[in-house]
C-alpha positions as a printed Julia matrix, in Angstrom:
123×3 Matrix{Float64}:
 15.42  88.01  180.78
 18.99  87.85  181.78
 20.19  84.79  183.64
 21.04  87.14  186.4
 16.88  88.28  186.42
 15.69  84.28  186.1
 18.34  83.7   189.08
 16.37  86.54  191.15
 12.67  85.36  190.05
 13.56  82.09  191.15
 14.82  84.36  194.5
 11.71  85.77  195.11
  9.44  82.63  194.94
 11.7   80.27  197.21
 12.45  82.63  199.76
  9.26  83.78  200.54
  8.02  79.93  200.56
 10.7   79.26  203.29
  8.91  81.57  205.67
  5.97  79.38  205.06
  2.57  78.98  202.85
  1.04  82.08  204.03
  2.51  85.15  201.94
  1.11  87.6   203.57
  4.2   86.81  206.41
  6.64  87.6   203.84
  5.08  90.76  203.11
  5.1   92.11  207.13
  8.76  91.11  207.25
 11.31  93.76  207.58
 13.96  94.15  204.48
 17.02  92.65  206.83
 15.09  89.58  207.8
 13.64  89.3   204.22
 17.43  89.32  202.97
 18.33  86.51  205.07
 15.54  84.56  203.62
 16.82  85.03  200.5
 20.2   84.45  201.69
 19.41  80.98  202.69
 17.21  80.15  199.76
 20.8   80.92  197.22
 22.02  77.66  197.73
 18.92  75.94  196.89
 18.78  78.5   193.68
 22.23  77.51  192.88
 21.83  74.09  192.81
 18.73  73.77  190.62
 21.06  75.71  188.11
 23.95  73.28  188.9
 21.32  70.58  188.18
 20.67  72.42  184.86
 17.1   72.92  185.97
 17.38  76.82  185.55
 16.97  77.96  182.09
 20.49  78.68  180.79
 20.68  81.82  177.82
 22.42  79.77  174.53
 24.38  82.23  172.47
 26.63  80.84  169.74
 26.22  77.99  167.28
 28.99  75.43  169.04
 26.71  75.74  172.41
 23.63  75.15  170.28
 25.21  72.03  168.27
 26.59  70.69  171.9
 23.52  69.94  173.31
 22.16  66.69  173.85
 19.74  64.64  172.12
 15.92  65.54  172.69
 17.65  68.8   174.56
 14.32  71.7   174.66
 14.99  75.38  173.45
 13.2   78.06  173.4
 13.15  80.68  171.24
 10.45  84.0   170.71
  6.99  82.09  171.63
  8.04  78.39  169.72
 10.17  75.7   171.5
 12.46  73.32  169.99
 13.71  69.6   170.42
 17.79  68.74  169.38
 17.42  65.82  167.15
 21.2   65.64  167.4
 23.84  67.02  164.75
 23.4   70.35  164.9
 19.69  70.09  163.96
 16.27  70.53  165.72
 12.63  70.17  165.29
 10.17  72.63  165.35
  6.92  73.05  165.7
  5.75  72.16  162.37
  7.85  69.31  162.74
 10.1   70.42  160.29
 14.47  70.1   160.94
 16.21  73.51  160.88
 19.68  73.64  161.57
 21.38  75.53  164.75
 22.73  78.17  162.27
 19.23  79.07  160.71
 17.91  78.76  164.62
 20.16  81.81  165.72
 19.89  83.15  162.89
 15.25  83.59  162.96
 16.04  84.18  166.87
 17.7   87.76  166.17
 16.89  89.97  169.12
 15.53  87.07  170.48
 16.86  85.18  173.41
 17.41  81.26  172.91
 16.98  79.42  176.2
 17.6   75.85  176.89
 14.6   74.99  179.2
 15.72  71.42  179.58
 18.6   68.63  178.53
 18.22  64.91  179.35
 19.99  63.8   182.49
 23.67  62.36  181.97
 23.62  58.84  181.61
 24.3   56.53  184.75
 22.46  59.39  186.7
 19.46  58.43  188.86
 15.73  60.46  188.24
């Protein structure tokens, strides 16, 4: 998926929740009225992605190594923690570096599905 595709499935389950719990609303809405739903719901998409709560596509080594510290990536079917320096653990608990991470993801897509918060920030 393309950032631009994880922005609209995030689209298409908030909007339809702002017209309420019962789907089946959303469904006998008209496609104007449906657009303004989704219209209003952007902002709220926007700033989960701000908050870096939307998973973000990583695509060179320097954005790999600049993540933080316990950072989550995904990558095929196995996720990954940053243990800092360019390196990360992986499932078998074993440290690969962020060049030999790109490198096994080929085709595949590396996604950061979560970074700590910023220090000083409130949870």
């Amino acid at each position: 998926m393309t950032s631009d595709e994880i922005r609209a499935a995030y689209l298409d389950v908030i909007a339809p929740a702002m017209v309420g719990h019962d789907r089946g609303v959303w469904e006998h809405l008209d496609e104007s009225s449906r657009e303004c739903y989704r219209r209003d719901a952007a902002p709220v998409v926007d700033a989960l992605a701000a908050a870096g709560l939307l998973p973000r596509r990583v695509t060179t080594y320097a954005e790999l190594d600049a993540l933080s510290v316990d950072s989550i990536v995904r990558v095929g079917h196995c996720v990954y923690q940053s243990s800092g320096r360019g390196y990360f653990s992986g499932p078998d608990s074993h440290e690969i570096d962020s060049d030999l991470l790109l490198d096994m993801a080929e085709d595949e897509p590396v996604w950061v599905l979560w970074t700590p918060p910023d220090e000083g920030v409130q949870e």
